[in-house]
C-alpha positions as CSV (number, residue, x, y, z in Angstrom):
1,X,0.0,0.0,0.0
2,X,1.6,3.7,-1.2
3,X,0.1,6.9,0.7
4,X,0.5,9.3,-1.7
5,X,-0.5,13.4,-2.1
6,X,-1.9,15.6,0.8
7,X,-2.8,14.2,4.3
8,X,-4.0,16.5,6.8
9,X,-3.5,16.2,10.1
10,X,-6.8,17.2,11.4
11,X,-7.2,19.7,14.3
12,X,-10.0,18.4,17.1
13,X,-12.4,21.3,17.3
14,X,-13.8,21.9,20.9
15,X,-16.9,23.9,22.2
16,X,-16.4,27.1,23.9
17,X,-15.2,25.5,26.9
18,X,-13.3,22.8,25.6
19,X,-14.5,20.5,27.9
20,X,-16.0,18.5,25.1
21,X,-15.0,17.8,21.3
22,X,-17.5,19.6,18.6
23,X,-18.0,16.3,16.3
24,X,-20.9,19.0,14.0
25,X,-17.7,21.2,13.7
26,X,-15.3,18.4,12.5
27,X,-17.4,16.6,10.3
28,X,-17.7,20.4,8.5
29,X,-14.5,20.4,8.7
30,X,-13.3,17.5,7.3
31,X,-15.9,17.8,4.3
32,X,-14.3,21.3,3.6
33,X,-11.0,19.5,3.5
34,X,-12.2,17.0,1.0
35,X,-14.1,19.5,-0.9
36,X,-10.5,21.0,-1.3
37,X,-8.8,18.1,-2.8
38,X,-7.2,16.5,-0.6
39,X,-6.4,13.3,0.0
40,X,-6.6,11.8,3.4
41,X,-7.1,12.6,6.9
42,X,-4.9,11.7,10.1
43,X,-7.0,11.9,13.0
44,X,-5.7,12.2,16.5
45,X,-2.0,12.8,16.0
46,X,0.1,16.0,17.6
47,X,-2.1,18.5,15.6
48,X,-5.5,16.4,16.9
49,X,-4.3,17.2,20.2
50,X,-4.5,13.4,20.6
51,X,-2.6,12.8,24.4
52,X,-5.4,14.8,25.2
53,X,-8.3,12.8,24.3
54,X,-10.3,10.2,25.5
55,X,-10.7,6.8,24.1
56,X,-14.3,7.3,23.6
57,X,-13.7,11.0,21.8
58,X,-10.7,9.1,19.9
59,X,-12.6,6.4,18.7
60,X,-15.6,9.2,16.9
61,X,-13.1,11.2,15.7
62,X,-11.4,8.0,13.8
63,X,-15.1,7.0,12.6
64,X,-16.1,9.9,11.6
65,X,-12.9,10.8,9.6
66,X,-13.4,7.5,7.7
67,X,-16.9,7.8,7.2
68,X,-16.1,11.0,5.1
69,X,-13.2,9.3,3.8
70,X,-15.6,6.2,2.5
71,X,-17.7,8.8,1.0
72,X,-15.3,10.7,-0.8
73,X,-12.7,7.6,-1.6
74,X,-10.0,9.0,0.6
75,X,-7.9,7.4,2.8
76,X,-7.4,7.5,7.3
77,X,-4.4,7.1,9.1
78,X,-5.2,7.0,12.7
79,X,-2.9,8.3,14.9
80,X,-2.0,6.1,17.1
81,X,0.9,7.2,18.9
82,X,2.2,6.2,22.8
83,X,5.1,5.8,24.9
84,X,3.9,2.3,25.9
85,X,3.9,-0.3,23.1
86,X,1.0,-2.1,24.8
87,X,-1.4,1.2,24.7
88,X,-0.6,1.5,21.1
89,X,-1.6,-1.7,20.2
90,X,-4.6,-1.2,21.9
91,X,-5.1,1.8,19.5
92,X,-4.4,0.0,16.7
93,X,-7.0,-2.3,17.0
94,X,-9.9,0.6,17.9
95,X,-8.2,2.1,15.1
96,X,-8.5,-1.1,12.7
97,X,-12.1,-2.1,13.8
98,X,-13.4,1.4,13.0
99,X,-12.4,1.4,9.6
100,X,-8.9,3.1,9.5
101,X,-6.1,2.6,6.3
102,X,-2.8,2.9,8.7
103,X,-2.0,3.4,11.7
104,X,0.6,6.6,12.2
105,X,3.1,5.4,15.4
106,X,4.8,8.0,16.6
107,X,8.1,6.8,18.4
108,X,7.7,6.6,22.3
109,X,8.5,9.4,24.2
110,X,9.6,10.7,27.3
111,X,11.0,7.1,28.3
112,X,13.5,7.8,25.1
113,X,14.4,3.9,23.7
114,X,17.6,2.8,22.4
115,X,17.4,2.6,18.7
116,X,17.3,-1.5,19.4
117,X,13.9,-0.5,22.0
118,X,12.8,1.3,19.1
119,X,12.9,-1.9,16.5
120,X,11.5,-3.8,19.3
121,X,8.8,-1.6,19.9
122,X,7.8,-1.3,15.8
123,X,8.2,-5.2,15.3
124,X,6.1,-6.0,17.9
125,X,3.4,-3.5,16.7
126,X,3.7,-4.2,12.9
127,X,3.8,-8.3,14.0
128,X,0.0,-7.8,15.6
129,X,-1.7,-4.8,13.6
130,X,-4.0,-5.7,11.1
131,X,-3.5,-2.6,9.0
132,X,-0.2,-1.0,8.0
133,X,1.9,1.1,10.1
134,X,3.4,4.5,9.1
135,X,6.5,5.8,11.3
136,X,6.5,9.2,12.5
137,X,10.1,10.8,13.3
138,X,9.4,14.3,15.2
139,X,12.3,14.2,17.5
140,X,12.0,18.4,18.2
141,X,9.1,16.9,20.2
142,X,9.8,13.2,21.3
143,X,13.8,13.9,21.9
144,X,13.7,10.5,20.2
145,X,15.9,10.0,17.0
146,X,15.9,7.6,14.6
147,X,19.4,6.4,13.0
148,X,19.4,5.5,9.2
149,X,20.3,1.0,10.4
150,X,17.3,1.5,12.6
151,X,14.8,2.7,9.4
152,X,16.6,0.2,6.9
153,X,16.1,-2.8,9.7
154,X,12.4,-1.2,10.4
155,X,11.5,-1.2,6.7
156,X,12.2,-4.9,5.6
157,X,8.5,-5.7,7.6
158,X,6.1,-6.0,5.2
159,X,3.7,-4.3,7.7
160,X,4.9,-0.9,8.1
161,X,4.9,0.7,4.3
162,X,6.0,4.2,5.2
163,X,7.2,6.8,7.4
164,X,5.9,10.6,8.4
165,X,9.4,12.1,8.3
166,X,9.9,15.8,10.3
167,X,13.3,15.9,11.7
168,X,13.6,18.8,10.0
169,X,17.5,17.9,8.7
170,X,18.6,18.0,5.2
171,X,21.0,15.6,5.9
172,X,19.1,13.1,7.5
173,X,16.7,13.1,4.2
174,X,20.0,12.7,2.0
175,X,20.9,9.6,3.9
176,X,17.5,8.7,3.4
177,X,17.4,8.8,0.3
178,X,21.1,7.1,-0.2
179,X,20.3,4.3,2.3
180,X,15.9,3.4,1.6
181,X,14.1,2.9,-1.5
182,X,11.6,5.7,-1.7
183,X,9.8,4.2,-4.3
184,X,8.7,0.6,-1.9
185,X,8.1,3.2,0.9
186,X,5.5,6.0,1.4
187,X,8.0,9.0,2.8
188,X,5.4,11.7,3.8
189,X,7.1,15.0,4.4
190,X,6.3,16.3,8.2
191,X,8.0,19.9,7.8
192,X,4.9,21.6,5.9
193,X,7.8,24.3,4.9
194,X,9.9,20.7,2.9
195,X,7.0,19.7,1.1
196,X,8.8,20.4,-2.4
197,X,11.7,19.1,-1.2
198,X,10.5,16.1,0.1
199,X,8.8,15.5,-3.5
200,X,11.6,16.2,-5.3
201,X,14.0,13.9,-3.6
202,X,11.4,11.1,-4.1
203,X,8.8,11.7,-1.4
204,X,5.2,10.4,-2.1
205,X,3.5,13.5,-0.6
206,X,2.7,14.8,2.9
207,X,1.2,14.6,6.1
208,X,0.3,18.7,7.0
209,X,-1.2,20.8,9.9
210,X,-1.0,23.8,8.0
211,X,-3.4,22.3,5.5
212,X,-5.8,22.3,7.9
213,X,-6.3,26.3,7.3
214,X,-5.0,26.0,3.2
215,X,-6.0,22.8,1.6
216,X,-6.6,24.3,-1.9
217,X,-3.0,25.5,-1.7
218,X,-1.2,22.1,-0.7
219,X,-3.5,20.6,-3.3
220,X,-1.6,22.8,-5.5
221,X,1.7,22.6,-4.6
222,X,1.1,18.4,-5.1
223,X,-0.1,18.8,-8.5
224,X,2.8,21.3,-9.7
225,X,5.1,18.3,-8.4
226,X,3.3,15.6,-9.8
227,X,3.4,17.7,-13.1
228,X,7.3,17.8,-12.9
229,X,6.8,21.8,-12.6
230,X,9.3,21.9,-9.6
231,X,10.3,26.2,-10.6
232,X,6.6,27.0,-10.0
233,X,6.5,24.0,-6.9
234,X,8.9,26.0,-5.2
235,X,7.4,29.3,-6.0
236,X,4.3,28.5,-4.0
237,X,6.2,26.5,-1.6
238,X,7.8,29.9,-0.9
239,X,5.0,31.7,-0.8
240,X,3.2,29.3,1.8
241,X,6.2,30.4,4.0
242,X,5.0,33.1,6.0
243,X,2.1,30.7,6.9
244,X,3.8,28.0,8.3
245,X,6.0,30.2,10.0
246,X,2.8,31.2,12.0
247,X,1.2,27.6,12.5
248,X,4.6,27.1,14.3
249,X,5.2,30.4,15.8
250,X,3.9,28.7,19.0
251,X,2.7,25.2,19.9
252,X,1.0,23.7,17.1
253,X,-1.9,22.8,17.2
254,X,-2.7,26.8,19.0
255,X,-1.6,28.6,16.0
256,X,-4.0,26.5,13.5
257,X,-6.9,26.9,15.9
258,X,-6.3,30.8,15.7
259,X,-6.3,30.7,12.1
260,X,-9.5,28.4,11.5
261,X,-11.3,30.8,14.1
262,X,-10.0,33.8,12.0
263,X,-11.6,31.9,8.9
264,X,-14.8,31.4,10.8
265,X,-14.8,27.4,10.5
266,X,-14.4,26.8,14.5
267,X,-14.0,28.5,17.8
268,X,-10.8,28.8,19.1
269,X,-10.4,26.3,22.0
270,X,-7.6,24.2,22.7
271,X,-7.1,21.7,25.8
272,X,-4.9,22.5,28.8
273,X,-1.3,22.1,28.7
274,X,-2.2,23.9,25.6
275,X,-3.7,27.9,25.4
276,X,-4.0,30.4,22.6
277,X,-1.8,32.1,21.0
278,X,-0.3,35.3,22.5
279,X,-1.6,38.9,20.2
280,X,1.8,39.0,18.8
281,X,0.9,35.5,17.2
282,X,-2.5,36.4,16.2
283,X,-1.0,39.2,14.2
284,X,1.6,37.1,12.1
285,X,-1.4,34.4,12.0
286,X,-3.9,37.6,10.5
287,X,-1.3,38.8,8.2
288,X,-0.3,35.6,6.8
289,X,-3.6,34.9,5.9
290,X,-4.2,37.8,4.1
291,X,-1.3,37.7,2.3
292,X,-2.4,34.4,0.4
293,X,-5.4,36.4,-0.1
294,X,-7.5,33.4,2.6
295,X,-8.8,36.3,4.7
């Protein structure tokens, strides 16, 4: 199975006290999404605000993204991320038996494996799901790195097709793309501002909070690849810039909230550790979007 073209990682929209999860809002949202082109959802990751979820909000968030999915003939990958191997699998299969593609497995943080904990951890995931798994290397936020053996020993399982890469290190996705077969693997740029880059090199597309609050424009930026038009490819992915600067100014997913409450399509709640962005913010968030001409 290849995951390829634009994947948005969905924000979880809360009512005004954010107490509990607006499922009218999201399924809105995620039909404006598809509306836009795009090509698959990942419910519950980082931008889904997923460690702060329940099961029971998890779970309707997952069906409901692949009910819209179903309908539209796009694909789910469920985030199911955790520092304990045992809790993951037990997301996997919610994930699985409500209709997900993939599973997206964050590596475990906080506890911070050895790169041999980390094969362990994958194997005995990939050996028991019943849907594929897709990596996710974010090691800004996990402090958790993976080396290039770990990936090549990692890929070999037929089970896990792909990986959501957002180190954020050019040389890490040269010896990527020296040491893996991007072609057998779906390599899903994480770093909304590599997207061309990641394309370029041989990626088969991304997995994006900032297309959350610009679909049409990632939607773009894929086609212009898939065209081979890589001088306008970069020209936009310049010109998306300013924007994900802002989604990342501060915590992601604050910034996207902000941005989506600017363009009327949810209030602008987020769960504690998490609060909104700071005026400053807002501003670059405001001017950004009116920049692209969104607001």
């Amino acid at each position: 199975m290849i995951f390829k073209g634009v994947f948005v990682a969905t924000v979880t929209p809360f009512h005004s006290t954010a107490e509990e999860v607006d499922f009218k809002a999201y399924r809105k949202h995620l039909s404006w999404l598809s509306e836009n082109g795009v090509h698959g959802f990942v419910p519950c990751g980082t931008t889904g605000e997923g460690p702060c979820l329940t099961e029971a909000e998890r779970n309707q968030l997952i069906e409901l993204s692949c009910e819209e999915a179903k309908n539209k003939n796009l694909k789910v990958i469920a985030g199911c991320g955790s520092n304990s191997t045992v809790n993951a699998l037990k997301m996997i299969h919610e994930a699985t038996k409500l209709g997900a593609d993939a599973a997206l497995v964050v590596t475990p943080y906080y506890n911070k494996p050895t790169q041999e904990g980390l094969i362990a951890h994958y194997q005995f995931l990939a050996d028991r799901s019943q849907i594929p798994l897709v990596l996710y290397h974010v090691p800004g936020r996990t402090q958790v790195t993976f080396q290039i053996s770990t990936l090549q020993t990692l890929f070999k399982h037929p089970n896990i097709i792909g990986i959501k890469e957002a180190s954020g290190q050019h040389s890490f996705w040269m010896a990527m793309v020296q040491s893996l077969d991007w072609k057998a693997k779906s390599i899903l740029a994480g770093d909304d501002d590599a997207f061309a880059l990641i394309r370029q090199l041989g990626g088969q597309g991304i997995i994006s909070a900032t297309a959350n609050v610009a679909p049409q424009l990632f939607v773009k930026l894929f086609e212009l690849t898939e065209a081979g038009n890589w001088a306008e490819a970069f020209k936009l992915q310049k010109k998306l810039l300013p924007l994900v600067n802002s989604m990342f100014a501060e915590t992601n997913p604050s910034p996207a909230k902000e941005a989506l409450h600017l363009l009327h399509r949810m209030e602008n709640r987020v769960r504690l550790p998490l609060v909104t962005v700071q005026p400053k913010t807002q501003q670059q968030i405001s001017g950004a979007l009116k920049e692209l001409g969104l607001l």
